[in-house]
VMD Tcl script that draws the C-alpha trace (Angstrom):
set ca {
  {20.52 -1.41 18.14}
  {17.91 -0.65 15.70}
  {18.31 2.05 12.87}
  {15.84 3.35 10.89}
  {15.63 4.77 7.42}
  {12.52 6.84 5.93}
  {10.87 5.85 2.19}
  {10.55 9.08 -0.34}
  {8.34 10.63 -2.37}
  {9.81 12.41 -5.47}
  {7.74 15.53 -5.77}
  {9.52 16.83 -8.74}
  {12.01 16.11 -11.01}
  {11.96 11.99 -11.94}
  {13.62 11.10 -15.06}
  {14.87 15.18 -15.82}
  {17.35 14.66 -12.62}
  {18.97 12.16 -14.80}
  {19.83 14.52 -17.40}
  {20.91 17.49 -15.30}
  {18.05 18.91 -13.86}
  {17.34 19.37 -9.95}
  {15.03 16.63 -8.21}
  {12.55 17.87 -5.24}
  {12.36 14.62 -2.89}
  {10.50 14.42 0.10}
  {11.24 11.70 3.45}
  {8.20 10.20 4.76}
  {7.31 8.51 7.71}
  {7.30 4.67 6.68}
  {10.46 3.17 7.41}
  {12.65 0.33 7.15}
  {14.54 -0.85 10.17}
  {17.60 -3.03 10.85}
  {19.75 -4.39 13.25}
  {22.97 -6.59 12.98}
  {22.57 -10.45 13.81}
  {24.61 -13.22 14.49}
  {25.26 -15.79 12.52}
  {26.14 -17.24 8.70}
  {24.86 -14.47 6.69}
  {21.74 -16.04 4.83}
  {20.75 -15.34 0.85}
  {20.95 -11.28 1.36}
  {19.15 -9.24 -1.20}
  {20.94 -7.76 -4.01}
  {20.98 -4.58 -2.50}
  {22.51 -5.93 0.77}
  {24.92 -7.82 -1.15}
  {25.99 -4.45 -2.96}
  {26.80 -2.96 0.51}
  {28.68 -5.37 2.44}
  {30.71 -5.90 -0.84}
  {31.75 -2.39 -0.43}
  {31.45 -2.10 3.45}
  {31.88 -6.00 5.30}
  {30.00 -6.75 9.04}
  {32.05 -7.16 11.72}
  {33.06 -10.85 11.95}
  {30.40 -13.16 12.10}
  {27.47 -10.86 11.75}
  {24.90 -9.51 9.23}
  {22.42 -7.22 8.44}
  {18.75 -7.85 8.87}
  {16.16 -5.62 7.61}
  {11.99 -5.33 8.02}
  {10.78 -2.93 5.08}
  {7.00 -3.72 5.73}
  {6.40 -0.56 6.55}
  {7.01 0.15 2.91}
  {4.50 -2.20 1.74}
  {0.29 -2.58 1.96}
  {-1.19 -5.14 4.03}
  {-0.96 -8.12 1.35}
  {2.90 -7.08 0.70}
  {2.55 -4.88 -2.45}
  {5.13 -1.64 -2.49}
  {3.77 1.38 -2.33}
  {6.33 3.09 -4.64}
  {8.06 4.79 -1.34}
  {11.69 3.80 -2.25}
  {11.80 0.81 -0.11}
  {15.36 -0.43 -1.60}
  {16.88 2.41 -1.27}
  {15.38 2.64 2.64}
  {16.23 -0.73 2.94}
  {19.87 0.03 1.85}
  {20.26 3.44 3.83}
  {18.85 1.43 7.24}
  {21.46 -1.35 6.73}
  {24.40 1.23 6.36}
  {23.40 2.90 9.15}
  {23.12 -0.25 11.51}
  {26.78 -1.02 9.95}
  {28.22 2.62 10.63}
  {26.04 2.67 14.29}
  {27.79 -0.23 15.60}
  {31.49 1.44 14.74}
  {30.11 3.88 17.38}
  {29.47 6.58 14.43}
  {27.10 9.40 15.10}
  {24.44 9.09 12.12}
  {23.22 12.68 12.48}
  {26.83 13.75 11.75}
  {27.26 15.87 8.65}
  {30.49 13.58 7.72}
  {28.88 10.20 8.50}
  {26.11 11.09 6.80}
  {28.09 12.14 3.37}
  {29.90 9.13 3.76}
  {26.83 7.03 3.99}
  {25.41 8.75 0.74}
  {28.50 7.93 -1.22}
  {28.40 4.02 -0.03}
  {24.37 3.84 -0.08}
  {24.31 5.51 -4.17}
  {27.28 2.99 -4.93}
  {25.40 -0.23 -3.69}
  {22.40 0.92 -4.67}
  {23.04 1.78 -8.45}
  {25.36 -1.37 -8.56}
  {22.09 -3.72 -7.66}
  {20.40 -2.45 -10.26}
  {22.95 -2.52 -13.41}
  {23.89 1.08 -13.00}
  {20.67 2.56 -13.25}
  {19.53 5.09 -10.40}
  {19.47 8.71 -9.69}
  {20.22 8.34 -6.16}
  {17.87 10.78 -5.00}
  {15.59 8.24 -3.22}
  {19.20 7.40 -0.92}
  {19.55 11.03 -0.38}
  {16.39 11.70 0.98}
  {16.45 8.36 3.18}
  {19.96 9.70 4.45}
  {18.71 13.21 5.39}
  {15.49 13.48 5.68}
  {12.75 16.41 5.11}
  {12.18 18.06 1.64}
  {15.52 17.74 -0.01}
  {16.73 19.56 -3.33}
  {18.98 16.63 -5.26}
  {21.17 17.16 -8.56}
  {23.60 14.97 -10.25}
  {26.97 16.61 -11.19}
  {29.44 14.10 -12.62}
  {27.92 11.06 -10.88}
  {28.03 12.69 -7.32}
  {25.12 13.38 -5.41}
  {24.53 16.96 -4.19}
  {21.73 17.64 -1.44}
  {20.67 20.66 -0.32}
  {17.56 21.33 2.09}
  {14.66 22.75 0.33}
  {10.96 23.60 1.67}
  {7.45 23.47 0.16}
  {5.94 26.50 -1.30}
  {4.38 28.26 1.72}
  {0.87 28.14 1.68}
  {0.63 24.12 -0.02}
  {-0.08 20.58 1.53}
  {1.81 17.91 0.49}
  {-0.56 14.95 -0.22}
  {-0.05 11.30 -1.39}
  {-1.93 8.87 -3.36}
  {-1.56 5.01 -4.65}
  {-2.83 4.95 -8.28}
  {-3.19 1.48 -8.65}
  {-0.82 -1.65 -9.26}
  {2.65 -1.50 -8.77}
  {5.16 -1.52 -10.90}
  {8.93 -2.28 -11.70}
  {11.22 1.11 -11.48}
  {13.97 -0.69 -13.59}
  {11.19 -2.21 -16.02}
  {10.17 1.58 -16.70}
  {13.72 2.93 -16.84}
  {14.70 0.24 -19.12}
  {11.49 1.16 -21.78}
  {12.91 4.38 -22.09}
  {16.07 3.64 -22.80}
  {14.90 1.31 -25.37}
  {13.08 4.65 -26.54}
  {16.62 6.29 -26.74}
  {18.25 3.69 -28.35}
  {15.75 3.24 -31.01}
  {14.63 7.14 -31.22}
  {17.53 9.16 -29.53}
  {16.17 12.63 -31.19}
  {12.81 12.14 -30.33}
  {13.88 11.18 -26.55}
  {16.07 14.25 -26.54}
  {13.71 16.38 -27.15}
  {11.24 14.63 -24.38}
  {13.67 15.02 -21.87}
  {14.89 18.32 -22.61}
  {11.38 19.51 -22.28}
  {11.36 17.65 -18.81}
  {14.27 19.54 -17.65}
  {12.94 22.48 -18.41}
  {9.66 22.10 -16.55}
  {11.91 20.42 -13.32}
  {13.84 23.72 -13.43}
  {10.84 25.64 -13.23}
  {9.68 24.67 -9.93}
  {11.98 26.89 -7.71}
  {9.79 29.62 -9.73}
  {6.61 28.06 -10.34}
  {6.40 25.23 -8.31}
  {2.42 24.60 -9.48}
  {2.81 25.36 -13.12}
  {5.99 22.66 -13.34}
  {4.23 20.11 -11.79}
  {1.27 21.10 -14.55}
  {3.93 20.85 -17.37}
  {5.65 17.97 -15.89}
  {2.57 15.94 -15.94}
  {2.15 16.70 -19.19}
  {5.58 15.71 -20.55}
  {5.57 12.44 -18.46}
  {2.65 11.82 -20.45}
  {4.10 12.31 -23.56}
  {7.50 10.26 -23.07}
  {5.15 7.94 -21.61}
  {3.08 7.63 -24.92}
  {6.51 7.71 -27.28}
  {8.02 4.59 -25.02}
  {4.90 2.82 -25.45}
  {4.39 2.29 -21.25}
  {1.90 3.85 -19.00}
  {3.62 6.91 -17.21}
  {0.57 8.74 -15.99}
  {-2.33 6.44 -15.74}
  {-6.25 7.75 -16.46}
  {-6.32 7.66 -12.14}
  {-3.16 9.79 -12.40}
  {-4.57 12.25 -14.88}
  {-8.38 12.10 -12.17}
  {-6.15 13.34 -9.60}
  {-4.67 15.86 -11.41}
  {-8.08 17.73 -12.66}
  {-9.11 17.50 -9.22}
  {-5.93 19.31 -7.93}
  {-6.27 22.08 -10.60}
  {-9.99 22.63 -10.04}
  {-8.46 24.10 -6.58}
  {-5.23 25.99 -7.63}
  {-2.78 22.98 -7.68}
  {-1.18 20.25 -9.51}
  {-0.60 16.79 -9.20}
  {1.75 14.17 -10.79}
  {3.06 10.82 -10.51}
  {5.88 10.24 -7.88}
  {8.99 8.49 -9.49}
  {9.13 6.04 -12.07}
  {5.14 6.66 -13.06}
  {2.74 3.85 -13.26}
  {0.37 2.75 -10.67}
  {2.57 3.03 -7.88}
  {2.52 6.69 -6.10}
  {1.30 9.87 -6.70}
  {1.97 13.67 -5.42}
  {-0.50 16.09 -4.91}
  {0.15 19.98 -3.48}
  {-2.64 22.00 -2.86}
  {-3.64 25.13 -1.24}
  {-3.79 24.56 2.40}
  {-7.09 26.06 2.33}
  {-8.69 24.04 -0.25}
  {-7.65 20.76 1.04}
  {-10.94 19.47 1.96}
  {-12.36 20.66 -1.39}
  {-9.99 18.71 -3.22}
  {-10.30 15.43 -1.16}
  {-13.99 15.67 -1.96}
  {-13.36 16.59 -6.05}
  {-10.80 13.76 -5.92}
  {-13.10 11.12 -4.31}
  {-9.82 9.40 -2.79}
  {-8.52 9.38 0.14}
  {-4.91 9.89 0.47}
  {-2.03 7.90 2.41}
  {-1.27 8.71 5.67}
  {2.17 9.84 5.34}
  {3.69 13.21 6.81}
  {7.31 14.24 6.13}
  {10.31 12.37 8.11}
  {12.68 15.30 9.38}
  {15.15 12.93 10.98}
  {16.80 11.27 7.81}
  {18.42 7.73 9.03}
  {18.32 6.97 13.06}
  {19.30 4.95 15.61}
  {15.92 4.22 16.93}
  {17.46 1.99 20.19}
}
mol new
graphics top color blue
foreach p $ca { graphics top sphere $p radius 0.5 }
foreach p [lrange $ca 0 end-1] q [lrange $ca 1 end] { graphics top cylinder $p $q radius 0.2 }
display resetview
């Protein structure tokens, strides 16, 4: 049996989701796949590690994963949230061969809970957990925090847009770029404060105004960027974004910032235009609908 787990695009809402604001996350179709093998476990990633501590094989078997899909041809991520896919895939293999129905609502809360726990746990703590949620359920999810717990609801995007994505550049570390700005808190807590609360406000907007809080979110991921001395929105970042405004849209970076991914929506009728003001072509991605599945 093979399962299969989509990567994620955050469209709105990195960093603000960690202070209380709502994340919009999107599943796309690059996945990571495993299956259970026989055998003495080998070295397992830290990730994998995280989840059989919490959730053992049966006897005498381990998980085995293939994220390439997640990565360009000479290996680089592309920023789609491989670890967490990686981590959601392996779950599922482990919950699949219990005989448990992954598209059912209660495996699939149950999964969330065990995939956020490993997942945060490999990386010191740190982690939304809205990348897991979307690799759990798929589609265009709407993702808050309350107490630690992940809530997901199913959200849409504003009728009338295209989703696009983009690769900015190099790629970089997500807990390298979470740990700068909590240097930035530690060393300037009311100047961070006042970054992020401007961040949640713009991530709250986009229920309202989805195009005008990506505008302002750019904007403020910029300027935490420029207090915590690292590159959040890159000059390709900002090229992208002029060329999605010069046709009634926005565009931002997708999680953690950098040179790893970045989110474009558009009017469905200027899509061409903006390709052609952009001078990039985007990734061929489409949304994943399914969430995690047993693929055979």
């Amino acid at each position: 049996m093979i399962v299969r787990a989509p990567g994620k695009a955050f469209l709105s809402g990195e960093y603000a989701m960690l202070h209380g604001a709502p994340a919009v996350i999107v599943a796309v179709n690059r996945h990571a796949r495993a299956q259970l093998e026989t055998g003495a476990a080998p070295g397992l990633s830290p990730f994998l590690a995280e989840l059989l501590r919490r959730r053992p094989a049966p006897a005498g078997q381990y998980p085995v994963v293939d994220s390439s899909a997640l990565h360009d041809a000479s290996g680089a991520k592309l920023g789609l949230g491989g670890s967490a896919a990686v981590t959601v895939a392996a779950a599922g293999a482990l919950f699949a061969a219990e005989g448990q129905p992954l598209d059912a609502v209660t495996v699939r809360a149950e999964l969330l809970r065990l995939c956020v726990a490993a997942h945060r746990a490999a990386q010191g703590g740190r982690g939304s957990g809205g990348d897991v949620a979307a690799s759990v359920h798929g589609g265009v999810v709407r993702v808050a925090l309350h107490d630690g717990d992940v809530e997901v609801t199913p959200a849409a995007l504003p009728a009338g847009f295209t989703l696009k994505l983009f690769r900015l550049g190099r790629p970089v570390s997500t807990p390298e770029m979470l740990r700068t700005v909590e240097a930035l808190a530690a060393a300037e807590g009311v100047r961070h404060a006042a970054l992020m609360e401007a961040l949640v406000s713009a991530a709250e907007d986009f229920g309202g105004d989805p195009i005008g809080a990506l505008r302002a979110q750019l904007r403020r991921l910029t300027a935490l960027g420029v207090a915590a001395g690292v590159e959040i929105v890159p000059r390709a970042g900002w090229a992208l974004a002029a060329a999605a405004e010069a046709v009634g849209g926005a565009a931002k970076p997708s999680g953690a910032g950098g040179g790893d991914l970045a989110v474009a929506l558009v009017p469905s009728a200027r899509v061409a235009d903006f390709l052609r003001f952009a001078a990039a072509s985007p990734l061929d991605l489409e949304i994943d609908e399914a969430g995690v599945t047993l693929e055979h």
